[in-house]
C-alpha positions as CSV (number, residue, x, y, z in Angstrom):
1,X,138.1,-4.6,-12.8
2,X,138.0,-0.8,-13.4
3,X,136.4,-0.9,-17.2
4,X,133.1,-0.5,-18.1
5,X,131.7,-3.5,-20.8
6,X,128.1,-3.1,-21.7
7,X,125.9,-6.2,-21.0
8,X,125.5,-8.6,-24.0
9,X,127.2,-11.9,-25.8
10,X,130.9,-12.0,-26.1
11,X,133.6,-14.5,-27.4
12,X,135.9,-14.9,-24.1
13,X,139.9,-15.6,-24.8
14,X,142.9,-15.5,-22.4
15,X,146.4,-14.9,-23.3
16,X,148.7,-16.6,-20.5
17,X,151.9,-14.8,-20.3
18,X,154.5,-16.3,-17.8
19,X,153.9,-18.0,-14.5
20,X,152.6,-15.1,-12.5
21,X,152.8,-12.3,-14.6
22,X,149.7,-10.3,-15.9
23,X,147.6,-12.3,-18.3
24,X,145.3,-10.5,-20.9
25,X,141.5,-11.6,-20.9
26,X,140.2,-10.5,-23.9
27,X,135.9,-9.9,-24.4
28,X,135.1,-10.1,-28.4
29,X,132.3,-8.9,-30.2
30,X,132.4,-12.1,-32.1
31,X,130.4,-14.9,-29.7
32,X,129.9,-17.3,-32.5
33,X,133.5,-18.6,-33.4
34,X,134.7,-22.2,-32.4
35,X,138.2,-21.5,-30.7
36,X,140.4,-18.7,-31.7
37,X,140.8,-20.1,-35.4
38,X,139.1,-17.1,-36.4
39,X,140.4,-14.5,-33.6
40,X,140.6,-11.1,-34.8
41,X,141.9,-8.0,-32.5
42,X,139.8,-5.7,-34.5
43,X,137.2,-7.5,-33.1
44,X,137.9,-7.1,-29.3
45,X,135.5,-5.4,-27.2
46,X,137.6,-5.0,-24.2
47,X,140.6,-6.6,-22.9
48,X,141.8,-6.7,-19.3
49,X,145.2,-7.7,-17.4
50,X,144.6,-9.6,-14.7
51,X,146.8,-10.5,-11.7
52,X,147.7,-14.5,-11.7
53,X,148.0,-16.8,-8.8
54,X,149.1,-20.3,-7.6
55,X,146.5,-22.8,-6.7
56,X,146.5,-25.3,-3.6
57,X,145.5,-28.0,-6.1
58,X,145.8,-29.1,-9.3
59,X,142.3,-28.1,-11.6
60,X,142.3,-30.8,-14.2
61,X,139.2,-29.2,-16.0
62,X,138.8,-25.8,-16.9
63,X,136.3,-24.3,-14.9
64,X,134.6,-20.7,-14.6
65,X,132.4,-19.6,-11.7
66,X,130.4,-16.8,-12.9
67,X,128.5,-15.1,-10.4
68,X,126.8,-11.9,-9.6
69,X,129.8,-9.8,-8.8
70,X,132.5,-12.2,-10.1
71,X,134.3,-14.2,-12.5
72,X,136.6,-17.0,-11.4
73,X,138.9,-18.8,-13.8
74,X,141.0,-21.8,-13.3
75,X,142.8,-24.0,-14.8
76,X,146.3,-26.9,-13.7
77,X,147.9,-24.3,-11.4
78,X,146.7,-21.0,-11.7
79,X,143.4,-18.9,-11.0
80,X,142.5,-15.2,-12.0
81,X,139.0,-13.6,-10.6
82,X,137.6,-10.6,-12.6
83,X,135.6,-8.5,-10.6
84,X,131.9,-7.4,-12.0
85,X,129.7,-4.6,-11.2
């Protein structure tokens, strides 16, 4: 999406804000931590806003789709897809 993150292991987080505002995805140089118990924002390696949208149907688990030139989240009623280069 525009900013450059340098291959390698990073925690992944979301913050959701609203129904179809900009969420924040946030990359962290921690990739060991179990949930975001021990999230630190000194510890982001990059963070991105992303455009929201509606989905046809309901997702009832979280699922990713990582591919070669994409990310695809989604999740109940809403989808984001980060573009990768």
């Amino acid at each position: 999406n525009g900013q450059t993150l340098n291959a390698g292991k990073y925690g992944f987080f979301i913050i959701p804000n609203g129904n179809n505002q900009a969420w924040e995805v946030i990359f962290s140089k921690k990739n060991n931590a179990w949930g975001a118990f021990s999230y630190k924002e000194s510890e982001d390696a990059l963070r991105v806003k992303v455009k929201v949208q509606d989905t046809k149907e309901t997702v009832e688990l979280l699922n990713y789709e990582v591919s070669k030139d994409l990310i695809k989240f989604a999740w109940a009623d809403k989808q984001f897809v980060l573009a990768v280069k």
